[in-house]
C-alpha positions as a printed NumPy array, in Angstrom:
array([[135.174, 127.64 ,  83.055],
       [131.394, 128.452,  83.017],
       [129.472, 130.056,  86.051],
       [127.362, 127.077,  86.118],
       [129.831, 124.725,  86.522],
       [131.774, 127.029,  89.154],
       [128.948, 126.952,  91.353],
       [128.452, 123.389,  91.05 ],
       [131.643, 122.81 ,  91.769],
       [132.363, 124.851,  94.85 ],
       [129.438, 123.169,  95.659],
       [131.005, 119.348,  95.653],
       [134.26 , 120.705,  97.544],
       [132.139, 122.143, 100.238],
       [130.836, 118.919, 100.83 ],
       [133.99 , 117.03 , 100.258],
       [135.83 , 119.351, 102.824],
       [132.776, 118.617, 105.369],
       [133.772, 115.031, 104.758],
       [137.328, 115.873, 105.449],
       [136.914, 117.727, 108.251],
       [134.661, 115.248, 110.268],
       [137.453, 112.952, 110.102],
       [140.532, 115.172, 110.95 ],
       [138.178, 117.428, 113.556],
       [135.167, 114.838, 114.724],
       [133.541, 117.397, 116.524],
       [133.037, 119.21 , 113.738],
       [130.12 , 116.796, 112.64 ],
       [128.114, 117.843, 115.703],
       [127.958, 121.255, 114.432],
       [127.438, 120.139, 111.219],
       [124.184, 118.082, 112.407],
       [123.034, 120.946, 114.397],
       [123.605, 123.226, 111.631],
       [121.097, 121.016, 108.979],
       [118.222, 120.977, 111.486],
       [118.963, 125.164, 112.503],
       [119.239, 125.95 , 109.099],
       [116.556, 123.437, 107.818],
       [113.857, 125.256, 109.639],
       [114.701, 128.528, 109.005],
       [115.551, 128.206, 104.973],
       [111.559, 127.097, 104.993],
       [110.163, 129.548, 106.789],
       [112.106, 132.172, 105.343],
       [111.014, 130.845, 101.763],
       [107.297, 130.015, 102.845],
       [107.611, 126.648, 101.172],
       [107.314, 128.443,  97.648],
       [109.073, 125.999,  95.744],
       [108.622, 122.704,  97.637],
       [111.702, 123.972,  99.978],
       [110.877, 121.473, 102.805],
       [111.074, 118.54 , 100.545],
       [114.862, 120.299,  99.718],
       [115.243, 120.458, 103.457],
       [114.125, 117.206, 104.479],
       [116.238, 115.582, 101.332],
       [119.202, 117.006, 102.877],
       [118.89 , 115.422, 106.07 ],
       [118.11 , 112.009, 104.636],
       [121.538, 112.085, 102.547],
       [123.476, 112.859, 105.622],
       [121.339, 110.622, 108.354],
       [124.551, 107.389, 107.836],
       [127.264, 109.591, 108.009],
       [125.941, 111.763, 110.942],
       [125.46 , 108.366, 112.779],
       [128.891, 106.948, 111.953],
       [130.705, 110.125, 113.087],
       [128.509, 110.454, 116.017],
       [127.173, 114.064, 114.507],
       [123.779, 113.255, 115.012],
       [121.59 , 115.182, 118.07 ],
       [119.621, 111.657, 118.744],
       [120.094, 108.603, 116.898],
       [116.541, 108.241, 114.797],
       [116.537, 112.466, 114.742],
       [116.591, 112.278, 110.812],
       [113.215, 110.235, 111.008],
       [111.742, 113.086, 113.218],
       [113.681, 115.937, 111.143],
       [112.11 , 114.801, 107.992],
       [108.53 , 114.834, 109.542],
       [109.263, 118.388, 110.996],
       [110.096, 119.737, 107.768],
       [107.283, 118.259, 106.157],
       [104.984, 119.675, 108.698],
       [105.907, 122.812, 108.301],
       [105.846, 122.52 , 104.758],
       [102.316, 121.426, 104.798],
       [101.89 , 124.799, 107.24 ],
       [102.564, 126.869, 104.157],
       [101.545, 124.684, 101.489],
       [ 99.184, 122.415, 103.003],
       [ 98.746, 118.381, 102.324],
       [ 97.751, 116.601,  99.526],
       [ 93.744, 115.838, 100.064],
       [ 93.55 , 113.351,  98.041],
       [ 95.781, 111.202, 100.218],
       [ 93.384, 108.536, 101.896],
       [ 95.392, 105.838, 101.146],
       [ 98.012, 107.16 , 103.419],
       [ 95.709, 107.875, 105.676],
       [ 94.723, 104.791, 105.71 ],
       [ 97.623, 103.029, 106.209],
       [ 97.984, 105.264, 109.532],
       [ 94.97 , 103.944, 110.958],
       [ 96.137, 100.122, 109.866],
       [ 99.16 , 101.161, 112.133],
       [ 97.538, 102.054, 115.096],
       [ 95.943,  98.507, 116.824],
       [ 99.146,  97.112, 117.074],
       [100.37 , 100.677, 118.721],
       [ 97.725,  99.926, 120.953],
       [ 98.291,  96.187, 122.028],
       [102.207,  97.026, 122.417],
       [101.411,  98.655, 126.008],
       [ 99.724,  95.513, 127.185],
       [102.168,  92.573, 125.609],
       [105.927,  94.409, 125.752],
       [107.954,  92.762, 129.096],
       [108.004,  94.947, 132.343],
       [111.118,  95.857, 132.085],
       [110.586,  96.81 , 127.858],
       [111.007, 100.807, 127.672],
       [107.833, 101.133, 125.413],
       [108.427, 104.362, 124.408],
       [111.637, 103.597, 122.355],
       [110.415,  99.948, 121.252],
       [107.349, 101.808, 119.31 ],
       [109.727, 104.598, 118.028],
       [112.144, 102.535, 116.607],
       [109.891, 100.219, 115.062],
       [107.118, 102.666, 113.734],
       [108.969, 106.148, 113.104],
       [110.17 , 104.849, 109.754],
       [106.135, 103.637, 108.518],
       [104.901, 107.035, 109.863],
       [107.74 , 109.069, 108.653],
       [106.603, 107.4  , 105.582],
       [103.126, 108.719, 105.736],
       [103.578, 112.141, 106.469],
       [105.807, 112.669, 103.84 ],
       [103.35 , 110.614, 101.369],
       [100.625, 113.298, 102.635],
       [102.728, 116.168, 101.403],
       [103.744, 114.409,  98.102],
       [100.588, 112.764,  96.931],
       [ 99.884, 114.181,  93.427],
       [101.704, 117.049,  94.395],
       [103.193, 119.194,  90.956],
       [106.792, 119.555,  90.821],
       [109.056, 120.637,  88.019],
       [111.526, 118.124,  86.622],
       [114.115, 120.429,  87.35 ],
       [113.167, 120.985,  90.804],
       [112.819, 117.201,  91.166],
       [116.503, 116.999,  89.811],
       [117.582, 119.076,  93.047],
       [116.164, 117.156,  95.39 ],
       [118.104, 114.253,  93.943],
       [121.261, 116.533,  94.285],
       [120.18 , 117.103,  98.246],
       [120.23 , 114.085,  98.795],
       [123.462, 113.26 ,  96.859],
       [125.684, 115.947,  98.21 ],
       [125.823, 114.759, 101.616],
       [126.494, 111.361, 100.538],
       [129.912, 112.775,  98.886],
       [131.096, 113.693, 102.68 ],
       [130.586, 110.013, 103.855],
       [132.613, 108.83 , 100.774],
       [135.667, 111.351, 101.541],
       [135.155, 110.236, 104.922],
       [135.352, 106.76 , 104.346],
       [138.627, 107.062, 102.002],
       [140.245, 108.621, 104.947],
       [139.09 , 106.401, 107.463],
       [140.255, 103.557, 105.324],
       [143.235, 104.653, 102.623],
       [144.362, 100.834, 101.863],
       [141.635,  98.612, 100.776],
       [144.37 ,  95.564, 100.483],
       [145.227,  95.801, 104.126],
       [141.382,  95.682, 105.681],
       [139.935,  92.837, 103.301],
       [141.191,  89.226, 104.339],
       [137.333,  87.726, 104.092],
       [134.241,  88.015, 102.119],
       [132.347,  89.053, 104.889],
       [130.238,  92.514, 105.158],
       [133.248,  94.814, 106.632],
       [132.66 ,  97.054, 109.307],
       [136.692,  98.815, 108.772],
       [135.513,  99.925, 104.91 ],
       [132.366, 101.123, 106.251],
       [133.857, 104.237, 109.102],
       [133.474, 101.665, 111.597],
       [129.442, 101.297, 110.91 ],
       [126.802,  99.282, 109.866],
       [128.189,  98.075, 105.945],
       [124.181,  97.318, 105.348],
       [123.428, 100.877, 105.793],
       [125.981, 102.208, 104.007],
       [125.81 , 100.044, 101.543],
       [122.608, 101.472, 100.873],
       [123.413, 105.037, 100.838],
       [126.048, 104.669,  98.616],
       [124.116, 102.302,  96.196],
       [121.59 , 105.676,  96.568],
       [124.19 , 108.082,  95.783],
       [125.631, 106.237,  92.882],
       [122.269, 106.461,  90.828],
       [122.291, 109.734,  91.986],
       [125.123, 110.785,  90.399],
       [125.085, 108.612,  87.245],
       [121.52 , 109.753,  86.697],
       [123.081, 113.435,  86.835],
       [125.403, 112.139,  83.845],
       [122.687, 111.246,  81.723],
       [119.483, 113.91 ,  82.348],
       [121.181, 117.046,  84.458],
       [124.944, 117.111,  83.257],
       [124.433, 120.752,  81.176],
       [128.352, 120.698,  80.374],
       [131.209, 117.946,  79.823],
       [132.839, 119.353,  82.777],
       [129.661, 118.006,  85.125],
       [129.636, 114.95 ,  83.015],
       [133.34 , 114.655,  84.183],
       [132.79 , 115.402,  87.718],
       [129.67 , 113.578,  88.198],
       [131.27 , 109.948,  86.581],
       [134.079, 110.724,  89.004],
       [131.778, 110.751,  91.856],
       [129.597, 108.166,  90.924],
       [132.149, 106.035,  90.225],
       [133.945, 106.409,  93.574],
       [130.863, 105.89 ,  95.301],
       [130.333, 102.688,  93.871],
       [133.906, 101.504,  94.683],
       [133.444, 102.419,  97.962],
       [129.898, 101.096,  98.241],
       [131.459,  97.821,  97.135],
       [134.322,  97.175,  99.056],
       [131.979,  97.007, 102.031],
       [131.224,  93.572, 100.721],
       [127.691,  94.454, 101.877],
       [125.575,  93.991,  98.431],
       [121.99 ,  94.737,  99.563],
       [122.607,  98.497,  98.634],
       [124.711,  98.215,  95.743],
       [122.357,  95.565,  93.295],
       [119.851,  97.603,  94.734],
       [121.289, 101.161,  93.264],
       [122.568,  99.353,  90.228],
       [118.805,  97.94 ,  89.497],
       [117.595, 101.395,  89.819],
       [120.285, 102.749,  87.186],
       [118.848, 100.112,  84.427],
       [115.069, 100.637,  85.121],
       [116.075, 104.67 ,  84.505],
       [118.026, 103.645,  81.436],
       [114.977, 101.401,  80.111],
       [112.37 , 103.949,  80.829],
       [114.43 , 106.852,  78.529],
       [115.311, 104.344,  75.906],
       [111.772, 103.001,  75.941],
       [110.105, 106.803,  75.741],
       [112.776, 108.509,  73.303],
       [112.351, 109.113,  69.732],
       [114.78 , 107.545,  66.766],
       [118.035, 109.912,  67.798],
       [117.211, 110.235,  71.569],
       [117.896, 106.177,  71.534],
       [121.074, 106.447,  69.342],
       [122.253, 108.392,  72.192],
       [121.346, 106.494,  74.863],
       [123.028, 103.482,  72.983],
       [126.111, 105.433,  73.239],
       [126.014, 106.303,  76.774],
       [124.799, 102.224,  77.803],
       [127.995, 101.378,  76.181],
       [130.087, 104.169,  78.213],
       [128.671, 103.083,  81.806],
       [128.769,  99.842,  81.015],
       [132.75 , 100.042,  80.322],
       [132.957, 101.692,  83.209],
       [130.977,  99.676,  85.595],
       [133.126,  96.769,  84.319],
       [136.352,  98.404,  84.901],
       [134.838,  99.673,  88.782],
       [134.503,  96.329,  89.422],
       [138.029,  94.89 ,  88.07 ],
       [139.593,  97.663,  89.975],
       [137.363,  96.425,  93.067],
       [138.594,  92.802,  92.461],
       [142.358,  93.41 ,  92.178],
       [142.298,  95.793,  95.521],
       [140.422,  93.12 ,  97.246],
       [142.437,  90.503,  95.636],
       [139.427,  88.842,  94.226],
       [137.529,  88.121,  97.226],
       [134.393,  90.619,  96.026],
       [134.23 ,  88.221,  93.04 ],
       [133.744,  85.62 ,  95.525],
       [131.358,  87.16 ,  97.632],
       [128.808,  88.327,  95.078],
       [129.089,  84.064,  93.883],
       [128.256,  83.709,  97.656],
       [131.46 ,  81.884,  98.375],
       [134.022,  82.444, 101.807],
       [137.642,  83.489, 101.09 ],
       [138.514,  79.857, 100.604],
       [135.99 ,  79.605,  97.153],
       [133.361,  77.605,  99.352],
       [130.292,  78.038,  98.661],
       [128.153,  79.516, 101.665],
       [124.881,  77.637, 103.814],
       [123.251,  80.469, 103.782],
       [123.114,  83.885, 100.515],
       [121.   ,  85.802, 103.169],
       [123.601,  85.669, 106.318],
       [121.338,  84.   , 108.526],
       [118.401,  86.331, 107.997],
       [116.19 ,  84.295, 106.545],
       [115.962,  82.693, 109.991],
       [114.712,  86.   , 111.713],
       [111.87 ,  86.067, 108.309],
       [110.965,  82.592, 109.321],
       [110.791,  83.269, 112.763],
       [108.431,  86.42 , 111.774],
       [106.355,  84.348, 109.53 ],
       [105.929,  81.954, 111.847],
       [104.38 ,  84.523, 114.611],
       [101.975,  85.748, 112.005],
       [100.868,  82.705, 111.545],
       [100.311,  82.351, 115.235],
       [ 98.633,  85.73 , 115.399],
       [ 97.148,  86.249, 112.092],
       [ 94.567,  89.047, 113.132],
       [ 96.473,  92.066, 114.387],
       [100.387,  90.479, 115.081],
       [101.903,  90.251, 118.277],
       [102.637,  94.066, 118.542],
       [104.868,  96.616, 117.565],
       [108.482,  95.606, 119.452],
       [106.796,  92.3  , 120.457],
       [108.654,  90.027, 117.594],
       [112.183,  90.751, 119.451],
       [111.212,  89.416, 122.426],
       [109.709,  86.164, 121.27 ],
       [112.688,  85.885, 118.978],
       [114.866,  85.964, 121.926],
       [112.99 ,  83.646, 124.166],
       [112.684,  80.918, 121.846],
       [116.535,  80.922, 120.834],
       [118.303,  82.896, 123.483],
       [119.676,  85.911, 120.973],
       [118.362,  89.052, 120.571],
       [118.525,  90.156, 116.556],
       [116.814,  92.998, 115.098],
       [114.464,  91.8  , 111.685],
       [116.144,  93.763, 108.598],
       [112.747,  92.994, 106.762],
       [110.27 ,  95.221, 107.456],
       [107.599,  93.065, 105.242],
       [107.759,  90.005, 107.548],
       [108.161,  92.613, 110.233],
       [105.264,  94.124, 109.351],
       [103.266,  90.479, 109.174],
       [104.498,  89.624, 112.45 ],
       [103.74 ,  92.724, 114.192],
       [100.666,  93.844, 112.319],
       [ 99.218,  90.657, 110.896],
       [ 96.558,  91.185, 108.645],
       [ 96.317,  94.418, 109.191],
       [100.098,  95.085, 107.982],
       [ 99.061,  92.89 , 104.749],
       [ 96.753,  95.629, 103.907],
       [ 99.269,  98.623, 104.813],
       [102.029,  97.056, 102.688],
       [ 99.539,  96.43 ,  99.588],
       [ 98.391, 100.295,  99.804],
       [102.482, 101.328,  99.674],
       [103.214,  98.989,  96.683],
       [ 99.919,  99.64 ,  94.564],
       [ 99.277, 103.253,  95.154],
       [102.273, 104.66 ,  93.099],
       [101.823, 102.115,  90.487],
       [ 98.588, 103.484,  89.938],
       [100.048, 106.541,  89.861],
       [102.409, 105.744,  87.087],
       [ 99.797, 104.717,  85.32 ],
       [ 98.335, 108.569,  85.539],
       [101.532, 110.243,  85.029],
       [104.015, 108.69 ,  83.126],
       [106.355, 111.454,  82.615],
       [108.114, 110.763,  86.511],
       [110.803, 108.79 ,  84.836],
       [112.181, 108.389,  88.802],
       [108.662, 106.592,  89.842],
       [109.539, 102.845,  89.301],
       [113.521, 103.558,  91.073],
       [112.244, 105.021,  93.741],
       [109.36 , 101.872,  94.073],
       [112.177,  99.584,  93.446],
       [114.583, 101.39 ,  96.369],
       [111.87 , 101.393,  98.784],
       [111.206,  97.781,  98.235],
       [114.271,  96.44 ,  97.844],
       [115.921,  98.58 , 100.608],
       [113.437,  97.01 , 103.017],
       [114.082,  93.776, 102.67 ],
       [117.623,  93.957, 103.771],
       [117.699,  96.571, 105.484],
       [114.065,  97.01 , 107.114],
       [113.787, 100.983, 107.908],
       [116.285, 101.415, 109.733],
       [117.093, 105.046, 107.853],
       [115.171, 107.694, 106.463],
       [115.72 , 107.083, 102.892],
       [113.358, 104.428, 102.242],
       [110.339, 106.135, 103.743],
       [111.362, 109.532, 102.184],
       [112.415, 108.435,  98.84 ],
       [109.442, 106.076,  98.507],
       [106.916, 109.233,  99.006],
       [109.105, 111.121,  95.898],
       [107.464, 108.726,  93.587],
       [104.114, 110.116,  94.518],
       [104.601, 113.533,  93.064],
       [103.187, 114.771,  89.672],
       [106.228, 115.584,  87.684],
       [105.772, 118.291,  85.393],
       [107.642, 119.578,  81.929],
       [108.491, 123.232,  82.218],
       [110.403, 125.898,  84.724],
       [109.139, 125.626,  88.54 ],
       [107.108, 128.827,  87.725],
       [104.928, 127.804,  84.945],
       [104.25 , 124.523,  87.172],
       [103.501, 126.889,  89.823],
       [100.88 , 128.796,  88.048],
       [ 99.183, 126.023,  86.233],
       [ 98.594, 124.604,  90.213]])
């Protein structure tokens, strides 16, 4: 066996004994969580941020933000928000920000009003502190990573590892999760999102993390795999990822990650010469085959009931009321106080409140576009136009980031199921900023 693939390996069972571990020893994941911030901060300051090491760093936390929170590893519940901004920060210390970046300033300023108005409208007894925080760290974590990426060069290849910081995380929640649930047949008896396939958390969440790590992975088959031995051990994970992303019936995060595997496929077929698409032809054919035998696996373990809930139908063949699980009553709800308070919204943590004194139940909104109309009127129009223009324009500049329209479609997609309730949006979102270059990280380095 190769060196290469040696080190890559010992490199997946590290992770996949970290996902052992935190279920045989749970306290393990509180060292663990400690250890990512400890070491986070000290691997960049130790490297001065020469090669983009904070965006390494911060990657790293955003892959293991859901399975921190489901083993209860994490220091403070929205601490991956606030990790990634550190590591930024101190990034842009070394390396400084982009200063081209108005539009993300911008979009800060857009923010603020409603900051402002929150202080005045939230109920007495409303901590304010934590309904801003957990309703704006995910737009400003957003922004300051956006500042650090914005036209920033990279290298392919280093691009390619940030991917893999992100992925190798993910591996430890999907060991974890085939512990904490061995037998698929004896959990599934609905077609309901299912908290027992999903470590006893949110499915929506990790759903999404999984749907993340599958492209991941299957995009490591097709541009990063330098021997059959990682094209072997990368279909292995990716393929197990999207099993388990599946069987937690949740499908926000798995359509999501599949949609992001075709628009890769399509932009390689679509910028390849004569032989480069011959190839691709033959790998369409391979994931395809094996996507279709994922999900007849999936169906037989769950007896057929994921076949029924991705037609929208309950365990009985029914077909459901509702394809959205009663959240397109929350996005009418929010639509409906932006229409009320078209200017600058009813405030940041306001829409809750109203929500719960017109029908007596307190839901979060997992859409953070009618979120952002409700709570930021017009104002949040103009911040959400910036985020979905500004790296189109972009692509138009630099067409060579063949990750630009995935990461577009994950942010966007990932936010209207599951608002921002994780890093990964935000911090994937701001990867499609960067100026992806051909060549080794040094010749991008001294062409900067």
């Amino acid at each position: 066996m190769k060196k290469e693939d040696l080190s890559y390996l010992y490199l997946i069972l590290f992770h996949v004994a970290i996902g052992a571990l935190g279920y045989l020893l749970p306290f393990t994941t509180k060292i663990y969580g400690y250890s990512i911030f400890i070491f986070g901060v000290y691997y960049i300051i130790k490297k001065q941020n020469r090669n983009n090491e904070a965006l390494i760093a911060a990657a790293y936390v955003v892959g293991s933000e859901v399975f921190l929170r489901m083993t209860g590893g994490n220091p403070l519940y929205e601490i991956s928000k606030y990790g990634v901004m550190v590591f930024i920060f101190i990034g842009m210390y070394f390396s400084g920000f982009s200063k081209g970046a108005i539009p993300y300033w911008i979009f800060l300023l857009l923010l603020v009003p409603s900051v402002v108005m929150t202080s005045f409208v939230l109920n007495f007894d409303t901590n304010i502190r934590k309904a801003i925080a957990f309703n704006i760290s995910g737009p400003v974590c957003l922004a300051v990573a956006s500042l650090y990426t914005f036209r920033r060069k990279i290298a392919a290849e280093q691009m390619n590892d940030i991917l893999l910081s992100i992925g190798l995380p993910i591996i430890s929640c999907a060991v974890y999760l085939i512990l904490f649930t061995p037998d698929i047949r004896e959990i599934i008896t609905g077609t309901g999102s299912s908290y027992e396939t999903s470590g006893g958390y949110g499915p929506n969440q990790v759903a999404t993390v999984l749907g993340l790590g599958m492209f991941i992975f299957f995009s490591r088959v097709i541009v990063e795999s330098k021997t059959k031995f990682q094209v072997v051990i990368n279909l292995i994970i990716a393929f197990n990822m999207a099993y388990r992303g599946m069987v937690t019936f949740s499908r926000g995060g798995m359509i999501t990650g599949f949609l992001m595997i075709v628009l890769l496929l399509l932009f390689l077929y679509f910028k390849s010469n004569y032989r480069g698409r011959v190839k691709l032809n033959y790998i369409i054919v391979l994931l395809s085959l094996s996507m279709m035998g994922v999900w007849s696996y999936t169906s037989l373990q769950t007896g057929g009931l994921i076949n029924k809930r991705y037609a929208n139908q309950d365990a009985a063949g029914r077909v459901k009321k509702s394809q959205f699980t009663g959240r397109e009553d929350v996005a009418t709800n929010e639509i409906n106080s932006f229409l009320k308070n078209p200017i600058f919204g009813v405030g940041v943590g306001k829409g809750v409140e109203l929500r719960e004194a017109e029908t007596g139940t307190f839901v979060l909104s997992h859409d953070e576009i009618t979120r952002m109309l409700a709570e930021h009127g017009s104002l949040g129009i103009l911040a959400l136009l910036i985020l979905f223009f500004t790296p189109l324009v972009l692509y138009l500049e630099n067409k060579f980031n063949m990750y630009l329209l995935c990461f577009l479609a994950f942010w966007f997609l990932t936010i209207n199921h599951a608002a921002m309730r994780t890093a990964a949006p935000a911090f994937v979102y701001s990867l499609s900023l960067l100026n992806v270059q051909l060549g080794s990280p040094r010749k991008v380095k001294k062409e900067e």
